[in-house]
BATOR-748509 format. One line per field, with one value per residue (C-alpha): residue in one letter; residue number from 1; y, x, z. Coordinates in Angstrom, 1 decimal, always signed. Layout:
<pts>
rest = [A / ...]
nr = [NUM / ...]
north = [Y / ...]
east = [X / ...]
up = [Z / ...]
</pts>
This chain:
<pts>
rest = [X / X / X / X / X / X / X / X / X / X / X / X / X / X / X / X / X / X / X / X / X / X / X / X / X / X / X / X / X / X / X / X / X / X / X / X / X / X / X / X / X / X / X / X / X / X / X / X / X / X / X / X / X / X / X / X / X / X / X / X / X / X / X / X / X / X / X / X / X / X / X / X / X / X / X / X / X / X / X / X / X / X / X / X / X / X / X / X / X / X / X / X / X / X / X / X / X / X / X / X / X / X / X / X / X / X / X / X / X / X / X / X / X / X / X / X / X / X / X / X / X / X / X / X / X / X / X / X / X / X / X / X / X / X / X / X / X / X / X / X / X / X / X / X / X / X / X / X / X / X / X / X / X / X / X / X / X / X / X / X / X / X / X / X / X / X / X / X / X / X / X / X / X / X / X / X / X / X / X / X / X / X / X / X / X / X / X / X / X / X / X / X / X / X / X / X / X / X / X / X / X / X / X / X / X / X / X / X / X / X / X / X / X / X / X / X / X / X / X / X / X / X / X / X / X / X / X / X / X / X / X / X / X / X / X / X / X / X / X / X / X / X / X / X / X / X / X / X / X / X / X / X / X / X / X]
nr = [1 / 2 / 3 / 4 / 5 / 6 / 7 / 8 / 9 / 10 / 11 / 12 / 13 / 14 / 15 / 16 / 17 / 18 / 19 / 20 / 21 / 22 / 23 / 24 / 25 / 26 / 27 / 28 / 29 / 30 / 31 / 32 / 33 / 34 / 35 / 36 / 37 / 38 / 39 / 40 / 41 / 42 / 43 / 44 / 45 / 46 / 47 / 48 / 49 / 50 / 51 / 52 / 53 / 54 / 55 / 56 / 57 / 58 / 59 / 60 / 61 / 62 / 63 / 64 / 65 / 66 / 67 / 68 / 69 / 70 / 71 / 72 / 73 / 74 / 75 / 76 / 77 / 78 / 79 / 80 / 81 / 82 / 83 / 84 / 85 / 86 / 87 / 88 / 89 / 90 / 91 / 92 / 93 / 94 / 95 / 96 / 97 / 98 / 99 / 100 / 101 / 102 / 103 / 104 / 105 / 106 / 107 / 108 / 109 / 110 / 111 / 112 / 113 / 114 / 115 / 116 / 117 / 118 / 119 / 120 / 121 / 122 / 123 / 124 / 125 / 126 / 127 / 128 / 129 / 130 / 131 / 132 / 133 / 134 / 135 / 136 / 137 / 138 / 139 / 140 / 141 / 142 / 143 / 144 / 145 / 146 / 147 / 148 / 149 / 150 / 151 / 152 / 153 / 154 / 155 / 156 / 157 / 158 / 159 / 160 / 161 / 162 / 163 / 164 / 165 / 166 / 167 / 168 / 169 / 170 / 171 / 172 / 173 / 174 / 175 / 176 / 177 / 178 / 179 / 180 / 181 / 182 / 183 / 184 / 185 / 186 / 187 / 188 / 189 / 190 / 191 / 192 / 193 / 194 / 195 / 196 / 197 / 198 / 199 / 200 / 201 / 202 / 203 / 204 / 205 / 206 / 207 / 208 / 209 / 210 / 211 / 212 / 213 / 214 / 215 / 216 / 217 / 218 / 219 / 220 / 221 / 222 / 223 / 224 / 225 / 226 / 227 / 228 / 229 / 230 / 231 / 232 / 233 / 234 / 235 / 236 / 237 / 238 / 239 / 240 / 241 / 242 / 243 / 244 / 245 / 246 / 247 / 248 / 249 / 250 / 251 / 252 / 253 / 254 / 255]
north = [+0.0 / +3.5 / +7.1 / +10.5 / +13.4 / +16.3 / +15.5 / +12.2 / +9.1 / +6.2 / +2.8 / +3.5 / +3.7 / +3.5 / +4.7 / +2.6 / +1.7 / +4.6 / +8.1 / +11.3 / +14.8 / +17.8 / +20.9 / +24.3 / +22.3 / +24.8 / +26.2 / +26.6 / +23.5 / +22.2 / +22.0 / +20.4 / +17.7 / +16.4 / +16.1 / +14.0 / +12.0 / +10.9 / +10.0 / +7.5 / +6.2 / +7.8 / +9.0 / +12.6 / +15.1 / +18.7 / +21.6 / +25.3 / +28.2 / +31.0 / +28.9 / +27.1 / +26.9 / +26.4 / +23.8 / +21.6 / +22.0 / +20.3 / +17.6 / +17.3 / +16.8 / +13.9 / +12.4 / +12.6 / +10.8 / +7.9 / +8.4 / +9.3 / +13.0 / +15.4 / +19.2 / +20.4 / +23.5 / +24.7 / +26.7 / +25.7 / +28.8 / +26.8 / +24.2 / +22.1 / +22.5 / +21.7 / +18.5 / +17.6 / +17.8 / +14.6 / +12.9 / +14.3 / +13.0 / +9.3 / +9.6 / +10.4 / +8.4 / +5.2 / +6.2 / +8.2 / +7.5 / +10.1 / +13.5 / +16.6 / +19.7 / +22.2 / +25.0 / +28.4 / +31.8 / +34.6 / +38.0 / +40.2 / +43.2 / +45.1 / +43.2 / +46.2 / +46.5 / +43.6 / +43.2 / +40.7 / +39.5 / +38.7 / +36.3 / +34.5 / +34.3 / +33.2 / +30.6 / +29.5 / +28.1 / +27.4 / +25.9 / +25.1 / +23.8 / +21.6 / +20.2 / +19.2 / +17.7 / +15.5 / +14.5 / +13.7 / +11.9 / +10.0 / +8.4 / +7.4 / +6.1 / +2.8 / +1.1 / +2.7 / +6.2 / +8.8 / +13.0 / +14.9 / +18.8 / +21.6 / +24.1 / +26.7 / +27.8 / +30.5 / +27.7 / +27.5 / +31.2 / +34.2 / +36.8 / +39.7 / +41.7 / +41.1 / +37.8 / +37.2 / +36.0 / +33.5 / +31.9 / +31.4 / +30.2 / +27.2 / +26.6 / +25.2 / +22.2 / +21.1 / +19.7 / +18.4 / +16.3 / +15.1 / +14.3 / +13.3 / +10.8 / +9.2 / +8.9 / +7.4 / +5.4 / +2.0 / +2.0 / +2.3 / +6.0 / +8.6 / +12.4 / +14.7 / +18.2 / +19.7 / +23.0 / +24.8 / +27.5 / +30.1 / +28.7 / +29.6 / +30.4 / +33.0 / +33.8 / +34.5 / +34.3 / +34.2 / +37.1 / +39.5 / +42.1 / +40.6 / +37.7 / +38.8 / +39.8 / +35.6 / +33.9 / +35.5 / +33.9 / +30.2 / +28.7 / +27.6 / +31.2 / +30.1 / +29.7 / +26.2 / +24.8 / +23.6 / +20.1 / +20.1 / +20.2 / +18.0 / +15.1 / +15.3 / +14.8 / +11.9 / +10.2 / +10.5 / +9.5 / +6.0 / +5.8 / +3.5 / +3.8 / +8.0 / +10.0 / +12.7 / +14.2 / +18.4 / +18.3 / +21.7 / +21.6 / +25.3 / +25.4 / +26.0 / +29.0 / +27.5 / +26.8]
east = [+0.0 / +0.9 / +0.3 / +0.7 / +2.5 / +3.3 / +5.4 / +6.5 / +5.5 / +6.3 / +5.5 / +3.2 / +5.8 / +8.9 / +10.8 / +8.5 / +11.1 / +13.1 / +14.2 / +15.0 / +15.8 / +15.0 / +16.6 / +14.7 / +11.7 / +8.8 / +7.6 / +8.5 / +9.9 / +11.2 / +8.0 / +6.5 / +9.8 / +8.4 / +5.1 / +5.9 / +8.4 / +6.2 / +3.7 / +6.6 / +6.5 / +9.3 / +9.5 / +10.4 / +12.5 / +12.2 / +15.0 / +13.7 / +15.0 / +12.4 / +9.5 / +8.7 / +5.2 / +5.5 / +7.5 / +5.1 / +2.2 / +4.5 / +4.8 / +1.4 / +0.3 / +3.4 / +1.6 / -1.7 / -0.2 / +0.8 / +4.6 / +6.7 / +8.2 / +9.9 / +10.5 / +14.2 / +15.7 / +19.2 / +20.7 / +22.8 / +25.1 / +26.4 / +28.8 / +27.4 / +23.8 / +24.3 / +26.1 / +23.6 / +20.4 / +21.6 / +22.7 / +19.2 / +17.5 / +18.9 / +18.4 / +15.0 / +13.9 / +16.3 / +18.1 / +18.9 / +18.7 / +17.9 / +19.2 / +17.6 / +19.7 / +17.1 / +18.4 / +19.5 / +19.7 / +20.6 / +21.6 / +21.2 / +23.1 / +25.5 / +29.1 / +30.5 / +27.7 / +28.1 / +29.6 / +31.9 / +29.6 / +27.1 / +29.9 / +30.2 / +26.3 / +25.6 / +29.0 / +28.2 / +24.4 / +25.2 / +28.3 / +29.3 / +26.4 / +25.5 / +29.5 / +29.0 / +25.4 / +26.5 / +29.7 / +27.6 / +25.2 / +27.5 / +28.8 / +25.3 / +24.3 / +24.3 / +23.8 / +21.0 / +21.5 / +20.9 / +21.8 / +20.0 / +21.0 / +18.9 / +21.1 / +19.3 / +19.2 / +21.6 / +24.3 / +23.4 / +22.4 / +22.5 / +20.0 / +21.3 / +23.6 / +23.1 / +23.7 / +27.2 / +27.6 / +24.5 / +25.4 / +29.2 / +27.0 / +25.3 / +27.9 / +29.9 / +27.1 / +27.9 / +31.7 / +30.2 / +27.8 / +30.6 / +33.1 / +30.5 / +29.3 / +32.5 / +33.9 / +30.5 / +29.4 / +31.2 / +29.2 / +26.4 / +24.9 / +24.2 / +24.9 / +22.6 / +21.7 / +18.7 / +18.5 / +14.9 / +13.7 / +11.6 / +9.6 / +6.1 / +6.6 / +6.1 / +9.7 / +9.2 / +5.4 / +4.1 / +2.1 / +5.1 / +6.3 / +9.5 / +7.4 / +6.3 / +9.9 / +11.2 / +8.3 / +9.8 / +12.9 / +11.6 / +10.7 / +7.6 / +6.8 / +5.4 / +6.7 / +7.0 / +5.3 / +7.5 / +5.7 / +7.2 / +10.8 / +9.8 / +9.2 / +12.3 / +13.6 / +11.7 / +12.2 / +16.2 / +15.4 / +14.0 / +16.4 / +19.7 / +21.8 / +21.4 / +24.3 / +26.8 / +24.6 / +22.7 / +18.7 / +16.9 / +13.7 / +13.5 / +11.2 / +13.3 / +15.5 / +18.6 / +17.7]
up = [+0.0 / -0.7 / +0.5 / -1.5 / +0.7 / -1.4 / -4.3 / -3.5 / -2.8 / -0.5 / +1.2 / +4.5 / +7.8 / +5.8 / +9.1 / +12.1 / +14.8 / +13.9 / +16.2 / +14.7 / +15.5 / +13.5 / +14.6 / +14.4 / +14.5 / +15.5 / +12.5 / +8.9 / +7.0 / +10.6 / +11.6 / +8.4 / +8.4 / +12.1 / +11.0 / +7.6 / +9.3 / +12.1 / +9.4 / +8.3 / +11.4 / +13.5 / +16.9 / +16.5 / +18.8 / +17.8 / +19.2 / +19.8 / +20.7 / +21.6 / +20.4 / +23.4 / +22.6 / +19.1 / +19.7 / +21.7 / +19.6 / +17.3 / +19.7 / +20.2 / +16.8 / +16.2 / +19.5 / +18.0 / +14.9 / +17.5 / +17.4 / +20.5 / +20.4 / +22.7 / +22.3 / +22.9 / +23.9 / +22.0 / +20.2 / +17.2 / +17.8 / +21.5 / +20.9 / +23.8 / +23.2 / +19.5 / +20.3 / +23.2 / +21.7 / +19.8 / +22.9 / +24.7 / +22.3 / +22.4 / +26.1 / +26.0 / +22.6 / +23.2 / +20.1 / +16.9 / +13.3 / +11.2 / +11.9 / +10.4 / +10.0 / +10.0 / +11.8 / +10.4 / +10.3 / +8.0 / +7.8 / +4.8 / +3.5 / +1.9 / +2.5 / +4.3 / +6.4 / +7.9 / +11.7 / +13.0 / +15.8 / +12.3 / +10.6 / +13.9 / +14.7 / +10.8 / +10.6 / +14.2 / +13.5 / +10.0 / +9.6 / +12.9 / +14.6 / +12.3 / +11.6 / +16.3 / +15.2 / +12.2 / +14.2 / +17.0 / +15.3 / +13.5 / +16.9 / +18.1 / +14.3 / +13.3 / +9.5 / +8.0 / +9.6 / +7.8 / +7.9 / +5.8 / +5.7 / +5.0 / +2.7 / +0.6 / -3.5 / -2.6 / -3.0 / -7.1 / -7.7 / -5.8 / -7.8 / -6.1 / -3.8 / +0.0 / +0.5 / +0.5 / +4.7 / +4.2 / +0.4 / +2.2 / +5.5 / +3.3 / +0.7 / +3.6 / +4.0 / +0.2 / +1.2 / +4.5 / +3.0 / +0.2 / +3.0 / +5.5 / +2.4 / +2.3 / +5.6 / +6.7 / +3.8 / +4.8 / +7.5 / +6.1 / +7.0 / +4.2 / +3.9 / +1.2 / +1.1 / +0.5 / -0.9 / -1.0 / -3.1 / -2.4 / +0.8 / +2.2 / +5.7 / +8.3 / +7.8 / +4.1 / +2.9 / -0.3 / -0.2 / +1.4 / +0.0 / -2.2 / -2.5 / -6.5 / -6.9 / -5.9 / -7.2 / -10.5 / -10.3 / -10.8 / -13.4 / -12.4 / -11.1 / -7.4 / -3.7 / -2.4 / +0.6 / +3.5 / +2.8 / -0.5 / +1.6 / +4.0 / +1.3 / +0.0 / +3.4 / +3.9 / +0.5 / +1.9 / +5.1 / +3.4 / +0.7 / +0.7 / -2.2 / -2.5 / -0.8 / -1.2 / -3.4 / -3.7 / -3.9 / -5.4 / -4.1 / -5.7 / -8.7 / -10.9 / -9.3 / -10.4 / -14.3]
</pts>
């Protein structure tokens, strides 16, 4: 039997038995990736920041879905919380094998406008905090694991000035997910990137004000929803023999 989510499809509880974490969970394509993995079949931990709240009404709808899930606070910018959430999270779940790295932040604006305590904030989350994740996860993973990064269509084409700290932020996620693919391969664990378009969210909405201006540079002329990410996550989150490899979940942007 099979089930339809967004753009892809897959066999019913492709991940049951399985435990993973999705960082920057409360809202956005965080949120939506918890959701659509639970309806896989995996037990879900979700990290927060500020959105306490947010965060456990996440947690409540993977519960109503009949999966276990807990809501976590840290920040990817703390070396220790970054690292912890994946050991909190096989604590409290028995377990990790899928790791989602969701988290992010970005700062826009003219290069010489930008301040040194941005570069570390942006490279911190970005870069950093999801290099601690990975190499934590990778210790706790088994065969079959799976880390699946969230970069952005800023990595393939930058349309514009202003985006110079956050394109060098996500381009670093490309050679992790190469290296990560190849030192963790003979063990059976995979490394991909996923790199959205345009997205839906409160963050960026499709009806905001630069919204006409992005929908304009995809080819299929629309925002994408953060379900749209989230199946590509769980397709690789199900998939064996796919790793090291870039996703454009964009529309388009990038043609």
């Amino acid at each position: 039997m099979t089930t339809t989510h967004a753009s892809l499809t897959t066999t019913d509880a492709t991940l049951h038995g399985k435990v993973a974490l999705v960082t920057g969970a409360s809202r956005g394509i965080g949120a939506a990736t918890a959701l659509r993995l639970a309806r896989e079949g995996a037990d879900v931990a979700v990290t927060y920041v500020n959105g306490k709240e947010a965060a456990e009404e996440v947690v409540r709808a993977v519960e109503a879905l009949g999966r276990r899930a807990v809501a976590l606070r840290a920040d990817s910018a703390d070396a220790d919380e970054a690292a912890g959430a994946v050991e909190r999270t096989a604590q409290q779940l028995g377990g990790l094998d899928v790791l989602v790295n969701n988290a992010g932040v970005g700062v826009l604006g003219p290069l010489e406008g930008l301040s040194l305590a941005d570069v570390d904030r942006v490279l911190a989350v970005n870069v950093r905090g999801v290099f601690l994740a990975s190499q934590a996860a990778a210790a706790r993973m088994s065969a079959g694991g799976r880390i699946i990064t969230i970069g952005s269509c800023m990595v393939q084409r930058v349309p514009g000035p202003g985006g110079t700290l956050y394109a060098t932020s996500k381009s670093a996620l490309i050679g992790l997910t190469k290296a990560l693919a190849r030192e963790l391969g003979p063990r059976g664990i995979t490394a991909n990137v996923i790199h959205p378009g345009p997205i839906d969210t409160d963050m960026n909405p499709a009806d905001g004000p630069y919204a006409p201006d992005q929908a304009a540079l995809t080819a299929l002329g629309r925002f994408g929803t953060a379900d749209e990410v989230a199946s590509m996550v769980a397709y690789l989150a199900g998939a064996d023999y796919v790793t090291g490899t870039e996703f454009a979940v964009d529309g388009g942007h990038a043609a």
